[in-house]
Structure formats: structure tokens, C-alpha cells
C-alpha positions as CSV (number, residue, x, y, z in Angstrom):
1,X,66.5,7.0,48.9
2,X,63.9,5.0,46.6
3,X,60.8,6.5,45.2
4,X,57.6,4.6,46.2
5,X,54.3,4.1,45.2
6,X,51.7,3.2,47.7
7,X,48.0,3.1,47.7
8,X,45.5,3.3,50.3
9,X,42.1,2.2,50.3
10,X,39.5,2.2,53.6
11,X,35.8,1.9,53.9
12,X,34.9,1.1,57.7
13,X,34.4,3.6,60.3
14,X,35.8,6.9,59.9
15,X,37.4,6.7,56.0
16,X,39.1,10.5,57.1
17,X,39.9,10.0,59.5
18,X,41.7,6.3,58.7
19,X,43.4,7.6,55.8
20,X,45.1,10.6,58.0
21,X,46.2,8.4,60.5
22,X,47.3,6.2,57.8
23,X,49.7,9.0,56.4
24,X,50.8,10.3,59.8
25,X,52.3,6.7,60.2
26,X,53.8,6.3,56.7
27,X,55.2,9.9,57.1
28,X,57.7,8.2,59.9
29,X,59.2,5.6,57.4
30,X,59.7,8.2,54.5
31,X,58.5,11.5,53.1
32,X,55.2,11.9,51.4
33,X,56.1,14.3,48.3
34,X,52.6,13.9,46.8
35,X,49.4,12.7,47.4
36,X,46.8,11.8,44.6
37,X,43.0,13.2,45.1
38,X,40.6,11.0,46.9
39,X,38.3,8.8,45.0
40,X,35.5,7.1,46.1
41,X,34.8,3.0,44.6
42,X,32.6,0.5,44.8
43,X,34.1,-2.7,46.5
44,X,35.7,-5.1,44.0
45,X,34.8,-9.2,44.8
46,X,33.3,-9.2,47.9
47,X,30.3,-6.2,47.1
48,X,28.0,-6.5,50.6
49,X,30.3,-3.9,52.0
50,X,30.3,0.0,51.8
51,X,32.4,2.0,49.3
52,X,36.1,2.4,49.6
53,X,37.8,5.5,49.6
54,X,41.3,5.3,47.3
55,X,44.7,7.6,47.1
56,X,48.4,7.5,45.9
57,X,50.7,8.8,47.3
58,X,54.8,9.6,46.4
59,X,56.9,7.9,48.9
60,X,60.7,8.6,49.4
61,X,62.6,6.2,51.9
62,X,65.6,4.4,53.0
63,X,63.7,0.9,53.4
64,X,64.1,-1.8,51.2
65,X,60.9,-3.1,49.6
66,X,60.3,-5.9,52.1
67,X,61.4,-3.6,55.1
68,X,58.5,-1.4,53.5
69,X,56.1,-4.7,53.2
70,X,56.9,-4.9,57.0
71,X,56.0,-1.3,58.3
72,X,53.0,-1.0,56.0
73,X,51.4,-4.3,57.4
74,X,52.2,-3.0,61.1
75,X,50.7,0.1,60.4
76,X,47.5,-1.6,59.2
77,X,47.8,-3.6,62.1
78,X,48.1,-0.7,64.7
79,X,44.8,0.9,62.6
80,X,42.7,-1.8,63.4
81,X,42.9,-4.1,59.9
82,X,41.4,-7.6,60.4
83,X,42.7,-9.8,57.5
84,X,39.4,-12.0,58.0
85,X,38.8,-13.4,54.0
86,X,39.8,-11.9,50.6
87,X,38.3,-8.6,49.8
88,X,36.9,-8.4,52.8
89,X,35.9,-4.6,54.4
90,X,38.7,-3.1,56.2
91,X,39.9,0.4,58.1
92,X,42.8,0.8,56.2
93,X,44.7,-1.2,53.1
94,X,48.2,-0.3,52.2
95,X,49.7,-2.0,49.0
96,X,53.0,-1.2,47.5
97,X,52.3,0.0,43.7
98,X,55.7,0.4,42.5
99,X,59.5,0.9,44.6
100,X,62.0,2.5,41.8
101,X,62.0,0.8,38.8
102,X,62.4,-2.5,40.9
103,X,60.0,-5.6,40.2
104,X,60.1,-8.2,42.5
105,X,58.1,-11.7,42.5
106,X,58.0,-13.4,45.7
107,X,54.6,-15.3,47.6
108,X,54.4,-12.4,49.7
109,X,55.7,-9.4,47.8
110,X,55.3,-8.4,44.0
111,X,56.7,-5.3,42.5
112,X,54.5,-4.0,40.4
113,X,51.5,-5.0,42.3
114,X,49.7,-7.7,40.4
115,X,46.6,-6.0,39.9
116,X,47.8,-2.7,39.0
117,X,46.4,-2.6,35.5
118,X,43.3,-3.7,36.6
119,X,42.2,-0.9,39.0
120,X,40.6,2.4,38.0
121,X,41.2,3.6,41.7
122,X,44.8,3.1,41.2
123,X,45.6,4.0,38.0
124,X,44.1,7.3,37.8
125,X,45.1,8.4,41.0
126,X,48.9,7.2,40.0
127,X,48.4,9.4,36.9
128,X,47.4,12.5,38.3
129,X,50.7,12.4,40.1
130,X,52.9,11.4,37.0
131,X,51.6,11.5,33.7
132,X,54.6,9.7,32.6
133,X,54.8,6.8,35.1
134,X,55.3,3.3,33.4
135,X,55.1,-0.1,35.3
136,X,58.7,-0.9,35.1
137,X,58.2,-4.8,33.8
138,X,55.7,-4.0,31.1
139,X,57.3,-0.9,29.9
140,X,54.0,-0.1,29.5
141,X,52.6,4.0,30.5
142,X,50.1,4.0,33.6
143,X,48.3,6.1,30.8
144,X,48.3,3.5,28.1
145,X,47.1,0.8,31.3
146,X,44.1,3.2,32.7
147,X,42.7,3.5,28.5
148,X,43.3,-0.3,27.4
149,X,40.8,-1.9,30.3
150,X,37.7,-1.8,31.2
151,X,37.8,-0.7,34.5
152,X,35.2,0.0,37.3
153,X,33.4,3.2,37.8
154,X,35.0,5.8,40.5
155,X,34.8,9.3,41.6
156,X,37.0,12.0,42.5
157,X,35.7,12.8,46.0
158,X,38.5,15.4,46.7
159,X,42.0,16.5,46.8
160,X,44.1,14.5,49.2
161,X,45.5,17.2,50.7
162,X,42.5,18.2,52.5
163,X,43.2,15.3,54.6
């Protein structure tokens, strides 16, 4: 089994709501060990939407990283995500952080995600779970990455496992 990172982000209807059903789904293709706080962010690009809500969470399964693209993209399908334009507001976003030390770069899939460095909402909630993560193509600590940008504002809303 591989060690995955995932992050979820929703900010239409229900956010609670989405993000349980979200990890009632992903906790068929693997086991959730941990899950991050929640945060709350202001939408990045496209800003004439309402706040997203953010976690991590610690995946372990037997899929390979594109058998995980697949079932993370059907289970935003069967939660109602429209992919309508870029940034736009959505029920539920999943994005594959990090799988094992792997880094992949394909059209469709890259490991580490491309804009890990760049996202408060991700970074932090990646170090509360593991202070000494590193994005495996950088060598770089998600520690070193959260202090060396600067990086929208977000709040810690509350622990993910009162989902």
C-alpha cells in the first residue's frame, strides 16, 4: 500500500456536509489515517464566489496514482462537481498532493501537485499532519514551502474530525 496525500476543498451548498460525503467515498478506495483541521479561504482567481472550506487528509491504498486520478474524479462527479471554467465554485475538489515519494508529470496528472507551494490551505493543513513532509522532487520541507511564500490568508475553522 502507498501513502497518499489528498486535499479537499468545497464552497457550494452544504460545505459539511460535502466534505463528509466526500470522505465516506474516499474511505472505499483506501483508509483515511488522518485528517488535517478545516480551514476556511477566500477563493483564489475567480473571487465572485463564496469561501472554500480546505483539508488533508492521509490516504493508504492499493491504487496506482492514475487509478486514484480516476476514482477521485468519479467521486466529484457522483457529488455534483461541474467542471464549468477554471477556478470556478464547486461542491467538492479532490487533488492528489503527494502518492509515496512518487512524482509524475503527465497532461492530466502531476505528482506533486503543481501548485503545492503556492497554497496556504494546503500547506498548513499538510503540516499539521507531518511536520516532516518534503515534496519529493524539490527535496524541499512542506515547512520550508509554507515560510518562503507569500501566501493567502486562511483560518482554522475546526478539527476535521468533527466531520
Amino acid at each position: 500500500m502507498t501513502t497518499a496525500w489528498l486535499g479537499l476543498g468545497t464552497n457550494l451548498g452544504d460545505r459539511r456536509t460535502n466534505l463528509r460525503r466526500a470522505l465516506d467515498l474516499i474511505g472505499e478506495i483506501g483508509v483515511i489515517e488522518a485528517l488535517s483541521s478545516v480551514y476556511e479561504s477566500e477563493p483564489v482567481g475567480y473571487r465572485a464566489q463564496p469561501d472554500f472550506w480546505n483539508l488533508v487528509l492521509r490516504l493508504r491504498t492499493e491504487l496506482t496514482p492514475w487509478e486514484l486520478l480516476r476514482a477521485t474524479q468519479e467521486i466529484e462527479t457522483r457529488l455534483g462537481r461541474v467542471r464549468s471554467f477554471e477556478n470556478a465554485p464547486r461542491t467538492i475538489d479532490i487533488d492528489i498532493l503527494l502518492y509515496g515519494d512518487q512524482t509524475t508529470d503527465e497532461p492530466e496528472l502531476t505528482i506533486p501537485h503543481p501548485r503545492i507551494g503556492e497554497r496556504a490551505f494546503v500547506l498548513r493543513p499538510l503540516l499539521e499532519l507531518d511536520p516532516e513532509l518534503h515534496d519529493p522532487r524539490t527535496g524541499r520541507r512542506i515547512a520550508e514551502l509554507l515560510e518562503t511564500g507569500e501566501l493567502e490568508e486562511i483560518r482554522k475553522s475546526f478539527p476535521g474530525t468533527e466531520l
